[in-house]
matplotlib code that plots the C-alpha trace (Angstrom):
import matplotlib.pyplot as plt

x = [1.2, 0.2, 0.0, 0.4, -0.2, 0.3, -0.7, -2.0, 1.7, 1.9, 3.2, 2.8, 4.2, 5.8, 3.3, 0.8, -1.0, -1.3, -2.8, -1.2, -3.2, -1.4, -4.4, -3.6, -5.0, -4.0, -3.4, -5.8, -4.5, -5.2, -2.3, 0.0, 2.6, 2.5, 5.0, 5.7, 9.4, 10.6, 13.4, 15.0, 17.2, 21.1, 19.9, 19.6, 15.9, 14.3, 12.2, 9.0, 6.2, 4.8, 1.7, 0.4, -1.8, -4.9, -3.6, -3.4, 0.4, 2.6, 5.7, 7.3, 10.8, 12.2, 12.4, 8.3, 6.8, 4.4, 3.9, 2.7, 0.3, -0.1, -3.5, -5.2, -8.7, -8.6, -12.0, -11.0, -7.6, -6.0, -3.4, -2.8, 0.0, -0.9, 1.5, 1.2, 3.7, 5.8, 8.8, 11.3, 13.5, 10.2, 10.7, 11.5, 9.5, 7.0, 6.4, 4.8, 5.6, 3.9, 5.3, 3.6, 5.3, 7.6, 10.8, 10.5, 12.0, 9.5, 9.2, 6.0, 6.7, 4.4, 6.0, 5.7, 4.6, 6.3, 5.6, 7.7, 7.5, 8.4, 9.6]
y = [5.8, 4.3, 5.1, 2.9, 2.8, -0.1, -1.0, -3.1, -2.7, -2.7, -4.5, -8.3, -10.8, -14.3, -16.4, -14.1, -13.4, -10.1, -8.9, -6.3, -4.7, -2.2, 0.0, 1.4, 4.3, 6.2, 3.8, 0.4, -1.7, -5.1, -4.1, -4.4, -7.1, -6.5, -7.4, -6.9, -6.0, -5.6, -4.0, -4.4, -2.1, -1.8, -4.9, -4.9, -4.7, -8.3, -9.5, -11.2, -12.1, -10.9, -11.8, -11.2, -9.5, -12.1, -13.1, -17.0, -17.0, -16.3, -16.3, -16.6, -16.1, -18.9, -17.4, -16.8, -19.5, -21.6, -18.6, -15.8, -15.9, -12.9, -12.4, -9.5, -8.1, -6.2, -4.8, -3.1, -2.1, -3.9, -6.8, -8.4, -9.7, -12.4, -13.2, -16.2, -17.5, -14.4, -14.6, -11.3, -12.1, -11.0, -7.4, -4.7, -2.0, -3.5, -2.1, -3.2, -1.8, -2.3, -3.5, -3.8, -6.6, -9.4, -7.9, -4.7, -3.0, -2.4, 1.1, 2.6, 1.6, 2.8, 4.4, 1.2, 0.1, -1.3, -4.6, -5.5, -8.9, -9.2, -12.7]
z = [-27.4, -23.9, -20.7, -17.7, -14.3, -11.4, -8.7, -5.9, -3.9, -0.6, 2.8, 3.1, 5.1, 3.6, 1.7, 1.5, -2.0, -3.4, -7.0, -9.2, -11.2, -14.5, -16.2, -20.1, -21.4, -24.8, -27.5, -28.2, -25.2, -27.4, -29.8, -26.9, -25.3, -21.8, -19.2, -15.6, -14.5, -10.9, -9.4, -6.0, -4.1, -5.8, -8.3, -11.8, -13.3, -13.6, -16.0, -14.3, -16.7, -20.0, -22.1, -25.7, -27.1, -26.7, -23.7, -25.0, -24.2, -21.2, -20.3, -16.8, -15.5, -13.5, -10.1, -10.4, -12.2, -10.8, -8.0, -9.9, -12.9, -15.2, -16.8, -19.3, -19.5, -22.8, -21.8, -19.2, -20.3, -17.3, -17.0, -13.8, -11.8, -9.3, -6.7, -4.5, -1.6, -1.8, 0.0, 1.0, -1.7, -4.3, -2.1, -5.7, -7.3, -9.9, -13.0, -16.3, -19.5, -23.0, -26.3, -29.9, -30.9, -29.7, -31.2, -30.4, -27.2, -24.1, -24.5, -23.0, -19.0, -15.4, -12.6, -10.5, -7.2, -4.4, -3.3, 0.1, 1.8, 5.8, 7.1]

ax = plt.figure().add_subplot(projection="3d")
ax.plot(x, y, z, "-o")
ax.set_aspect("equal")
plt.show()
């Protein structure tokens, strides 16, 4: 098993940066997909970015790519969500949650950390 824990959250205001950062402990972090979710008040979870193990491949959804890169430093047990430009729409609980392989279900997942963006 794994254990994770965000954070980084906090108050911004529209196109500012901030840096999420989710820290493993347990299980061998390498031997984990990693992805960030977020959820916004009376919405549906969202998917947001995941990596792989190695941290060679990435993927992004739509409403985030090309603003937010997600990164992994296995020797630190720590993957990280940067956020650029963020807009009020990006306002949601962040959470990441770990996986062993690409078929499987996310099913280790943090507390989260709130991330809310004033216009």
């Amino acid at each position: 098993q794994v254990q994770l824990v965000e954070s980084g959250g906090g108050l911004v205001q529209a196109g500012a940066s901030r840096r999420l950062s989710c820290v493993a402990s347990g299980d061998t972090f390498s031997n984990y997909f990693i992805g960030w979710f977020r959820q916004a008040p009376g919405k549906d979870s969202e998917f947001v970015a995941a990596i792989s193990w190695s941290g060679h491949s990435t993927i992004y959804s739509p409403s985030v790519k090309g603003r937010f890169s997600i990164s992994r430093d296995n020797a630190v047990n720590t993957v990280y969500l940067q956020m650029n430009n963020l807009q009020p729409e990006d306002t949601a609980v962040y959470s990441c949650a770990a996986r062993k392989t690409s078929i499987e279900q996310y099913n280790y997942w943090g507390q989260g950390t709130q991330v809310t963006v004033s216009s």
